[in-house]
N, C-alpha and C positions, 0 to 999 in steps of 0.2 A: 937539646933536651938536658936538663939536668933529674939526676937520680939520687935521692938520699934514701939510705936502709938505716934501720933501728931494731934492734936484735925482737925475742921475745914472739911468742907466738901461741896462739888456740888451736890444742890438738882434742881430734875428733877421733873417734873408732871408726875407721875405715866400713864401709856399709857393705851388709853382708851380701848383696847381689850384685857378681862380679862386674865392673866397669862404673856403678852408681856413684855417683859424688855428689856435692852439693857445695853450691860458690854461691853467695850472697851478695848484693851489692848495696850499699846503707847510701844514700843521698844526704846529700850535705844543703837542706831542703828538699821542698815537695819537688816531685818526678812522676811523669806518667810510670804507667806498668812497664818493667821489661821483663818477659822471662825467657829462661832458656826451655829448650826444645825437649820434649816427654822425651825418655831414655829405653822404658822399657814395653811394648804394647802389649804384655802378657796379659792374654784374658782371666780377668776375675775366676777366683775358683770356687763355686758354689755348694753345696750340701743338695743331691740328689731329690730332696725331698723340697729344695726350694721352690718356691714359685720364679716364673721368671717374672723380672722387674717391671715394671709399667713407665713408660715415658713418664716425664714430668720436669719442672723447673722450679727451682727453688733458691733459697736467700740464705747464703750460711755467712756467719761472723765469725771470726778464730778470736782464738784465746789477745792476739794485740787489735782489737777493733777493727781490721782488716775487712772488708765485707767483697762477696762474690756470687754471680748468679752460678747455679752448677744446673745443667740439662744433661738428664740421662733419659738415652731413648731405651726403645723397646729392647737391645739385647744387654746393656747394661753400658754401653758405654757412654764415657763423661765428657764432657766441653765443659771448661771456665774459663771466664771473664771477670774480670773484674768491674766494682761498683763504686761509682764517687763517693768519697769519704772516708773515714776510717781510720784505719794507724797512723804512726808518726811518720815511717819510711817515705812517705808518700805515693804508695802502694808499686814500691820495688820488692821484686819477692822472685824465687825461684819455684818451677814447678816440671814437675816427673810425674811417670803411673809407672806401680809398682803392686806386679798381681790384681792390674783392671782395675785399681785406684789413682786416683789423682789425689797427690799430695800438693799444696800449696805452703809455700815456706815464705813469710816476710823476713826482711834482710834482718830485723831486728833480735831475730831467735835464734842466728845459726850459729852462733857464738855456744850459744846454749844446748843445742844439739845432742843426746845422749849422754847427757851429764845432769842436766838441771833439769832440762822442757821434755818431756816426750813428742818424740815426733811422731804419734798417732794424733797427736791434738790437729793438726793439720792435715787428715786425710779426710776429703771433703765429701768425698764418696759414703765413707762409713758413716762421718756425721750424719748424712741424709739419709739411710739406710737406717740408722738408730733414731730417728724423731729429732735431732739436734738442728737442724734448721730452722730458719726465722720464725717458719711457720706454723711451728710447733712446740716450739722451744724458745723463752727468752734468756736462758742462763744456760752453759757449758758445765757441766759436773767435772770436778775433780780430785783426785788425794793429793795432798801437799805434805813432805814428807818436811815438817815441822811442828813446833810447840803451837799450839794455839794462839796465843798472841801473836806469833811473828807470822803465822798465816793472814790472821785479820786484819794484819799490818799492810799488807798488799792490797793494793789498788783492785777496785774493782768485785771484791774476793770478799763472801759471805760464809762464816764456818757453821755447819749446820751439827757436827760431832768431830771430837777428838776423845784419841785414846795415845797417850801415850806421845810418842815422837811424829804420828801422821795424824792428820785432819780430813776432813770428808768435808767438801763446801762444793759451792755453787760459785762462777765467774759469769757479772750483770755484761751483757753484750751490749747495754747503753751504755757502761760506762767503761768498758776494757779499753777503748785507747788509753785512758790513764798507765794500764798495767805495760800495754807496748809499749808508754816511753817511758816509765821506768827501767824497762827491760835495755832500750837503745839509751839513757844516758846511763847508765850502771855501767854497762859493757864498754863504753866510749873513755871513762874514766881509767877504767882497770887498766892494771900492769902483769906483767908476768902470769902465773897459776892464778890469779884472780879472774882473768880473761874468762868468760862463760861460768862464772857460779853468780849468786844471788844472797848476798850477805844473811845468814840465818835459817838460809831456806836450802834444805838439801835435795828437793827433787817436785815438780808439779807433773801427776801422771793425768792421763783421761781416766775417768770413772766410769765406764758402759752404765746404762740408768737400766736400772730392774724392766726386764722383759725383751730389752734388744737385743741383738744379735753378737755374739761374740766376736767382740775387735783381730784385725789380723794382729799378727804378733808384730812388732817394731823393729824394722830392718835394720834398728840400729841398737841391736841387742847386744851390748856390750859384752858382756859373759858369754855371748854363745862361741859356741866350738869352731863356728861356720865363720866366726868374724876373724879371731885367730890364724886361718888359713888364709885368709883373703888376703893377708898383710899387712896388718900390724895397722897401724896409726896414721892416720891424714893429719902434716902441719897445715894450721890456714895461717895466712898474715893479710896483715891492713895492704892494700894498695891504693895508691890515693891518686888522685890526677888532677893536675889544676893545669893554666894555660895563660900564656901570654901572648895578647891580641899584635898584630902587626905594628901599631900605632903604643907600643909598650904597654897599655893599659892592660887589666886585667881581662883575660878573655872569656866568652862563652863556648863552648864547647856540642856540635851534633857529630856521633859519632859512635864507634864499639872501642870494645876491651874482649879480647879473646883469648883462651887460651891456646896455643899451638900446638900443644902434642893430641888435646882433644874437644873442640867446641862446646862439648855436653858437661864437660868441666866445670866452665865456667864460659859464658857472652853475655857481656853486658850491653847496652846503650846510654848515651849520651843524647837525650832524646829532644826532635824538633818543641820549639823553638831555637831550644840551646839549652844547657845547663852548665854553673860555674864546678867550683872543685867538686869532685865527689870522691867520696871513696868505698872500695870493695872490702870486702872479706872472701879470700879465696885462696886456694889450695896452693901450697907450693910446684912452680912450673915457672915455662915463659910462655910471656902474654906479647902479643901484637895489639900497638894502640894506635886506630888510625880516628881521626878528630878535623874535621871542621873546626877552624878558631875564628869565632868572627867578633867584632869588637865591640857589638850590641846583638842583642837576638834576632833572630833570621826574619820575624817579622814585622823588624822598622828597613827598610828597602833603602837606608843610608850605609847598613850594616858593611864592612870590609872584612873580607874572608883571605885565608889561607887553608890547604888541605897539608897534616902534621901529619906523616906518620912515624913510627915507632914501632917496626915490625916483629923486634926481637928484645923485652926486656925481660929479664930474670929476675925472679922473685921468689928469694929464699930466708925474708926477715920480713917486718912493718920497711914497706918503700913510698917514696914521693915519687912520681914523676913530673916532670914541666914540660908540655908543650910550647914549643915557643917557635913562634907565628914568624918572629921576624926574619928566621934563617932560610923563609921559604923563597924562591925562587919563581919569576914571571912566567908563564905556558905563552907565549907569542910566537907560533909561526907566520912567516911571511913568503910572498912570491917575488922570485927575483927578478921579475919582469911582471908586471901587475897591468894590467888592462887600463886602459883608459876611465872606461867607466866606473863611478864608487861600486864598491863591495861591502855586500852586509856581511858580519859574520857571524858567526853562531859555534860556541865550543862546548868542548864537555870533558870529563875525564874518568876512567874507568882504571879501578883499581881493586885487587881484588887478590884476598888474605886466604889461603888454606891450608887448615890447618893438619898433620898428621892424617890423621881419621878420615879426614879429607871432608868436613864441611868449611863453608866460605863466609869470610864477614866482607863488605865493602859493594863498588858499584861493581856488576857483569858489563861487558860490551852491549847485553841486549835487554839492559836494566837500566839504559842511560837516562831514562825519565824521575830514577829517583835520584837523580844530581839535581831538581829541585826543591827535592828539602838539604842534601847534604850539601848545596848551596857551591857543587861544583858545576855546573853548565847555564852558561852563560847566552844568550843571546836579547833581541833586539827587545824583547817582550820583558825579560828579568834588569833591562837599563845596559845591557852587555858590560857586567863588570868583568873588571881581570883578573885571572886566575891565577895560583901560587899555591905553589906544590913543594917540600921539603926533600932534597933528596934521600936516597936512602941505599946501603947496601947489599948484593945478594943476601938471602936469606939463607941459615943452615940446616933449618927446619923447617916441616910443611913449603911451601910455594907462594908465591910473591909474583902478582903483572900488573903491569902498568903500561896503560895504553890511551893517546891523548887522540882526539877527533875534531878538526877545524873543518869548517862547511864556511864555504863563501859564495857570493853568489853577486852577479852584477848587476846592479840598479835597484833589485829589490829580491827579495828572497822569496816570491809566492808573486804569481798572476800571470799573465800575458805580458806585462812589460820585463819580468824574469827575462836575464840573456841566459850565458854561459854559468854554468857552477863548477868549482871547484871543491871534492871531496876528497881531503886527505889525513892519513893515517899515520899514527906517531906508533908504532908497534912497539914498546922499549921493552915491555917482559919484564925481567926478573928484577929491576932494580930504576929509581927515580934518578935520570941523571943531573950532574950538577948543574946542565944549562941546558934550558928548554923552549932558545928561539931561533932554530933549526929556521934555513932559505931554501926554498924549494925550488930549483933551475925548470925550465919549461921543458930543459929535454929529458928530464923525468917525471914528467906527467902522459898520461897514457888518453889519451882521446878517444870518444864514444859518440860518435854520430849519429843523430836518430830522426826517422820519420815518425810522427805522430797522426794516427787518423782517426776521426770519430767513426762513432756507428751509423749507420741507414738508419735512418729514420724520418717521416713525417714530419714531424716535431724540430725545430731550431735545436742544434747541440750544447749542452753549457759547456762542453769543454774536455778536454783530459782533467783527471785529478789530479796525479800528479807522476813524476817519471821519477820515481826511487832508485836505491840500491842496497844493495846487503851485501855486505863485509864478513869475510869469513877467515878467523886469524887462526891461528893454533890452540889458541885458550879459551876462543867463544867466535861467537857472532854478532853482528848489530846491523839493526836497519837505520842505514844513514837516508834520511828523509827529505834534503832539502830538494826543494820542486814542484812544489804544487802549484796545483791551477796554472800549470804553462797552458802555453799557445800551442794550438795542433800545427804541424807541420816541421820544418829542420829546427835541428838545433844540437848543441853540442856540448857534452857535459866532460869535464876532464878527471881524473882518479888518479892516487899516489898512495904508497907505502914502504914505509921504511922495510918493508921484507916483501919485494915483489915475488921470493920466487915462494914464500910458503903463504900467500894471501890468494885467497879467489874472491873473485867478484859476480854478483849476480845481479841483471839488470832487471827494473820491476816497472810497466805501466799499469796506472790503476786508471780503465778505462771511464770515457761517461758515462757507461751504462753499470758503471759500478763492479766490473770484473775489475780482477787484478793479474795481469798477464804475466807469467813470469818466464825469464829467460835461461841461457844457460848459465851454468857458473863454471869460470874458467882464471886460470892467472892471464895477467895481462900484464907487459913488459913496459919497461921507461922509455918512452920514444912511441908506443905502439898506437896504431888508429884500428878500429874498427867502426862497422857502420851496419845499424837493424833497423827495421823498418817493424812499429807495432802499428797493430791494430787495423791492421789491412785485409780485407775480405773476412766473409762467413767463415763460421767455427766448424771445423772437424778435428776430429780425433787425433791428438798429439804422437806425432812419432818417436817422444823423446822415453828414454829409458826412466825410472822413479829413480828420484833421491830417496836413501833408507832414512836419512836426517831431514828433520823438515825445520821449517822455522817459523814457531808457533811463540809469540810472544804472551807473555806473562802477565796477569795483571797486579799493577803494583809491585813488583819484582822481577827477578830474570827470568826469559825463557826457556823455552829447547834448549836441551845442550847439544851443538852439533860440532863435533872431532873428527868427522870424517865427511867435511863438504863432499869429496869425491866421488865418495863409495854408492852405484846406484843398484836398482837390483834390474834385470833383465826383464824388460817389457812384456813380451810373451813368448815364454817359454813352456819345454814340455819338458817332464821327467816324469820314464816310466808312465802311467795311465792315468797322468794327472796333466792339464795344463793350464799353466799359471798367465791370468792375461791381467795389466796395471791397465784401463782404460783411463789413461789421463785424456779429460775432456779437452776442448775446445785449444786447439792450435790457432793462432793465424796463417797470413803468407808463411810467416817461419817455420817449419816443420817441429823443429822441434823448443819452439813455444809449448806453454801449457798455463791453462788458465784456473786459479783456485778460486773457485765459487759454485753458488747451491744451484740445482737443476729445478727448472720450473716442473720437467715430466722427464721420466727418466725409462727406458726401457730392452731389456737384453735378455733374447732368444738363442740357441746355440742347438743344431741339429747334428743327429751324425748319421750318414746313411742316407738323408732325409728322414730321419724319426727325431721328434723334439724329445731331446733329452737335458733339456736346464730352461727354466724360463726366471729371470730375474723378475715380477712382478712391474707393475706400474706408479706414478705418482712421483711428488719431486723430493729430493733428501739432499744434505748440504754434508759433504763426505771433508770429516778433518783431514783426513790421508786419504791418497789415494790408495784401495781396497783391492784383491788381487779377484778376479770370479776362479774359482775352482773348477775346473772345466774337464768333466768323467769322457776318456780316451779312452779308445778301443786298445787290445792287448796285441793289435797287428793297424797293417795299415786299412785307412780309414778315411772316406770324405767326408768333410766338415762345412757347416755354415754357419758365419756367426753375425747376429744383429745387433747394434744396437743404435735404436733412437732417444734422442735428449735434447732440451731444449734449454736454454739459461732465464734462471729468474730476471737477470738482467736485461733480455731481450728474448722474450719468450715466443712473440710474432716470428721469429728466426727459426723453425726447430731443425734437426738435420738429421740424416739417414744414412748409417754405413752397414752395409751388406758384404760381405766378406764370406769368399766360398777358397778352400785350401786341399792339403790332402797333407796326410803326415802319418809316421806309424815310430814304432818303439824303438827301429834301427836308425833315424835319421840323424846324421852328421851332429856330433856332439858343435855345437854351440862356440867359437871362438871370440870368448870373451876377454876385454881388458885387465888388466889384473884391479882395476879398480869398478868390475860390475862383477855381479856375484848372480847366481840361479837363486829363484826363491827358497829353497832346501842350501844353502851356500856346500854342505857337507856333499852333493852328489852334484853328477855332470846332468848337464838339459842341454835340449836341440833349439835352437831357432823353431816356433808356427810364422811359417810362411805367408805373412799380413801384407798386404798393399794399402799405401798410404796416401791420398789425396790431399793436395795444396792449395789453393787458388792464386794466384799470380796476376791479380788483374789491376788495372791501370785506368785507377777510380780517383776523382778529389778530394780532396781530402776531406769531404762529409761523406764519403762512398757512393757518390754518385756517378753515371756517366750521361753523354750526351744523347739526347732521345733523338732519333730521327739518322743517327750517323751509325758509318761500319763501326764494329767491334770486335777485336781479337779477345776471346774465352780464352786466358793462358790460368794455366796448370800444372803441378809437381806431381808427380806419381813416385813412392820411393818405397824403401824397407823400413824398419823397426830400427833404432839406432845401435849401431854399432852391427847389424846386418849388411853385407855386401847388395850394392845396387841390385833392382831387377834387370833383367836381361829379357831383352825379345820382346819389349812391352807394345800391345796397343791399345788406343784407344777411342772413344767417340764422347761429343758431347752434345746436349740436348737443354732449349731454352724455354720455359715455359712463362708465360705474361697473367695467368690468371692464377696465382698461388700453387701448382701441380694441378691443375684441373685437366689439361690439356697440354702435351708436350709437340715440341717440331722432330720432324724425322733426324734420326739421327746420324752426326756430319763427323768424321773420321776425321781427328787431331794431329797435326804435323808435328813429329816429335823435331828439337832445336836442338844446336850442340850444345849448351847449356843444361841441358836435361827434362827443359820441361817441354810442353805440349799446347800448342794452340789452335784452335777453330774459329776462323771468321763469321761472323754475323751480323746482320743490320738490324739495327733497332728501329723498331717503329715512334711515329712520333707520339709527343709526350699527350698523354687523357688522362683523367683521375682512374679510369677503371684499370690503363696499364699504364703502370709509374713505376711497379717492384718488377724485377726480375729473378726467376729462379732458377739455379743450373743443375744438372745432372749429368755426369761423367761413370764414364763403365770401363773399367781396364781391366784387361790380361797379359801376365809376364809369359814368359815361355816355359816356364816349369807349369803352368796351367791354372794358378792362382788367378781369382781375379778379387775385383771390389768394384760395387755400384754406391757411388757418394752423391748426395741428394740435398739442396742447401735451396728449401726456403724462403724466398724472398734472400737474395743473396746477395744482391743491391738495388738501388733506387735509380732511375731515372731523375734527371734533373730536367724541369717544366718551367 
């Protein structure tokens, strides 16, 4: 990076609502919009006798030819957008609401700010509020605090009366971009005290036109009392940034400029496709500048990239800075033992700027999608170019991570001919080091073995979608995705990270019937195997505790933020006269599986006494989080029955039945929970509701079939709530029915196994269209006197 300062600077009066600033960024040509983030959402404050506003959308033009649509709904609030065409800047500009307006500021005026321009001329709100919009209005009224001539000397600028040293005119909004670039080359020119005046002209204010409403007063009321206390004076200085491509050429640039003690300061963008040097106008501070440099714009697919960053520059004069591409460094991990078979790869890189205040410039872990335009993630579909990253050092301010993600996979990265993937994690954190092609030994890869099975059905299966994972690091999360469209049955996916002991892993199928089954999340060791089986037998009710963090991805940006993978909340618990129950749907064989997706029909009963006291209604609903039911407890002890039936949109022919009968009252053994699950109240103690939980355990092919006409062992889990101690003294029976529940067989007493689950022989009749499905029914009791009747459906298929 090279850095040049040049003294001299444009000081502004500090704005008189505490934290408000304003940073401008001027393009060195056209630029899409950037603006920074509204600052203040204080609602507008109206005159009692106002009418309230009427929706509407309208066309307003500022004083530099600027134009924007502005939509204010029914209680007065504003949206803008921007409209092609207009100022010089190329519609770079900053924008805030200040008291329920939205002010819109082009880079070309802030120089001018409280000295020359009033900055009511760019509250877009009161324009349209006063009749100043397009559609009402083709000229902007103002005073111009000068002679007559040197008024009508200005662009754009008709004097309709003067007296004295100010003018009373009109500004044409067909021709005001002239007036914006004179205002942007005037200011570009100037040196020292000249910075922000307008040779002749001592001040352009807004004119409110006879009959509108009176303007708010201008936050940047030099004179007033209120600015004085705020803190005296805002310096701004030039910042400028230009780039050199890897290839020496001059580069293009996709990327931010931010400031680090506060975001709202100043973010700029360096916006897709690319843009060359540009420079700011912005408040003295340190800015972090992370930059894509590539050596044409991002959409000729020749282009050669490096990721610059510059997380800590100080700017206290007019500075240069150079990004320079060639110091960047290659991102290539390898395996030090690589498989036979070729490997696709697929990388990406997550890096991610915060500042003080604590907003973020750059990619999230669970934002890896926009390494597509910042032209960091690479795979088979973008030509897998190489990536190159500049190191950098701890930060002293705000926070700094960097976190690099390889996905390999053998033969092909998607379908049936997919073998083994490899998912590994570059965790670096606080700083880019200086070499970034890390060997990864096999005995730090951690193995995930998995059965794959379709669903029962009629119908030929297309397949699993695909067998994910989610990555869960200190500073975010991401769904590492490679896997789709495998092959049902084994296989075996391997995971790495440079911080196994503070990374959890969570495994995902996303079924053919379009659920996405999700597993637990846990650390997992260098050397370690384990082995799951998804998508085995009919859905019942998950025994797994809720995550309080879920992982909801963004669109077009980052997700969830999840900081406490761990932390889950207690599945059903009681505190005092309330009981809190998470029905996480649809488990498989895994107990504590749990499946996120919408319910075809959905239904939950809860008696107490045998008096219905809660009915959840009917019909299907597609729950973002799992929902707690509030469940009204007796103030002593009490017998309970809780139902509920649900069916999945994905396989609705399936639907499933748990009946749950308990007993529980307000003294029951407080709850001994992990120190990483909390009671839904986290501030009070809860008891374990005494739930029994059905599994099925059956020994189906892998389309979930079995053979018609042959015995059949009915195995089964029976267990507690997680992190609930086993039942004790269980029994149980189960029951097969061949015509949908129409008719059931007597019911045959299950041999509990030292393994813990439970099995009942039975022979299947042979294979006919009218009996092809199979339905099971299991009825357990622990010995504390709990039971559960679990009810599944067509629960698999016979094979014919």
């Amino acid at each position: 990076m090279t850095i040049h300062h040049r003294l001299g600077s444009a000081r502004l009066p500090r704005l008189a609502t505490a934290g408000l600033a304003l940073a401008l960024a001027l393009a060195a040509g056209a630029a899409p919009a950037a603006a920074a983030p509204p600052l203040d959402p204080t609602p507008h404050v109206t005159d009692p006798a106002t009418r309230a506003p009427e929706a509407s959308t309208s066309t307003v033009t500022l004083l530099t030819g600027d134009r924007f649509q502005v939509d204010v709904d029914e209680r007065g609030g504003q949206q803008v957008s921007r409209l092609p065409g207009g100022g010089p800047a190329g519609g770079t500009f900053s924008q805030f609401t200040l008291g329920g307006d939205t002010y819109v500021v082009p880079s070309e005026v802030v120089p001018y700010l409280g000295r020359t321009i009033d900055l009511r001329l760019f509250n877009v709100g009161y324009l349209v509020r006063a009749k100043l919009d397009d559609e009402r209005s083709a000229t902007l009224p103002v005073t111009v605090r000068a002679g007559r001539a040197q008024a009508e000397a200005l662009p754009a600028t008709s004097v309709t009366a003067a007296a004295g040293s100010a003018a009373t005119a009109t500004v044409s909004k067909k021709e005001a971009p002239a007036l914006g670039r004179l205002l942007a080359e005037t200011w570009r020119g100037a040196k020292g005290d000249a910075v922000g005046t307008l040779p002749g002209i001592e001040r352009i204010e807004l004119a409110a036109p006879k009959g509108a409403p009176e303007p708010p007063p201008s936050p940047l009321a030099a004179d007033a009392p209120a600015v004085k206390a705020a803190g005296g004076e805002l310096s701004y200085y030039m910042l400028t940034v230009d780039s050199i491509a890897r290839d020496g050429t001059p580069g293009t640039m996709i990327g931010a400029v931010q400031n680090v003690s506060d975001g709202a300061l100043a973010t700029f963008a360096f916006t897709y496709p690319g843009e060359g040097k540009k420079s700011f106008m912005v408040p003295e501070g340190t800015y972090s500048i992370m930059a894509s440099v590539l050596t044409v714009p991002a959409t000729d697919l020749t282009s050669e990239t490096a990721l610059v960053i510059e997380p800590e520059v100080r700017v206290g004069a007019d500075t240069s800075v150079v990004l320079d591409a060639r110091k960047a460094v290659r991102y290539r991990p390898t395996l030090a033992s690589p498989p036979q078979a070729p490997l696709i790869r697929s990388e990406s890189l997550s890096f991610v700027r915060t500042s003080a205040a604590g907003d973020e410039t750059g990619i999230s872990p669970s934002g890896l999608l926009a390494g597509f335009t910042w032209k960091t993630y690479s795979d088979p579909v973008t030509g897998n170019p190489d990536l190159y990253v500049t190191p950098t050092r701890p930060v002293r301010k705000g926070d700094f991570k960097f976190t690099g993600f390889t996905l390999l996979a053998e033969n092909a990265d998607s379908g049936p001919e997919m073998g083994a993937t490899y998912k590994l994690v570059f965790a670096y954190g606080d700083a880019v080091p200086g070499r970034l092609t890390p060997v990864v030994r096999k005995s730090e890869l951690a193995a995930v073995r998995s059965t794959l099975y379709n669903t029962a059905s009629d119908a030929a299966s297309p397949g699993p979608v695909s067998r994910a994972s989610f990555v869960f690091l200190p500073w975010g999360w991401s769904d590492v995705s490679h896997g789709y469209l495998p092959a049902a049955g084994e296989r075996v996916d391997y995971v790495y990270s440079t911080r196994p002991g503070e990374t959890y892993w969570q495994h995902v199928m996303h079924a053919d019937t379009n659920e996405v089954i999700l597993g637990q999340r846990r650390k997992l060791r260098p050397g370690q195997e384990i082995r799951e089986v998804w998508n085995l037998g009919p859905r019942t009710p998950s025994a797994a505790a809720t995550y309080v963090q879920e992982t909801l991805l963004g669109l077009g940006g980052p997700g969830s933020r999840v900081d406490k993978p761990w932390l889950q909340v207690c599945l059903a618990c009681r505190q005092g006269s309330l009981g809190a129950v998470y029905l996480n749907g649809f488990a498989d064989s895994a107990p504590l599986h749990s499946t996120s997706e919408a319910y075809a029909a959905s239904r939950t009963t809860f008696y107490q006494d045998g008096k219905l006291a809660f009915d959840l209604g009917t019909g299907g609903y597609a729950p973002q989080l799992p929902m707690p039911l509030s469940l009204p407890l007796a103030p002593r002890p009490a017998d309970y029955r809780l139902v509920w039936d649900f069916a999945g949109q994905g396989n609705s022919q399936s639907p499933s039945r748990t009946e749950w009968t308990f007993r529980s009252g307000p003294r029951d053994a407080a709850a001994a929970l992990p120190r990483t699950v909390q009671c839904a109240d986290s501030t009070r103690r809860c008891s374990f509701l005494p739930l029994l939980f059905v599994h099925w355990n059956l020994s189906l092919d892998l389309d979930s079939r079995a053979q018609a006409g042959q015995p059949f062992d009915v195995a089964f889990r029976v267990s507690r709530q997680e992190h609930q101690a086993r039942p004790t003294g269980v029994r149980a029976t189960a029951e097969v029915s061949y015509d949908d529940g129409r008719t059931w067989s007597a019911p045959k007493a299950a041999t509990a196994r030292r393994d813990g689950t439970f099995t009942a022989p039975i022979t299947h009749p042979e294979y006919s269209e009218p009996v092809r499905w199979v339905s099971l029914r299991v009825k357990a009791r622990a010995g504390d006197g709990s039971t559960v009747t679990q009810t599944n459906i067509r629960a698999y298929r016979l094979a014919g």
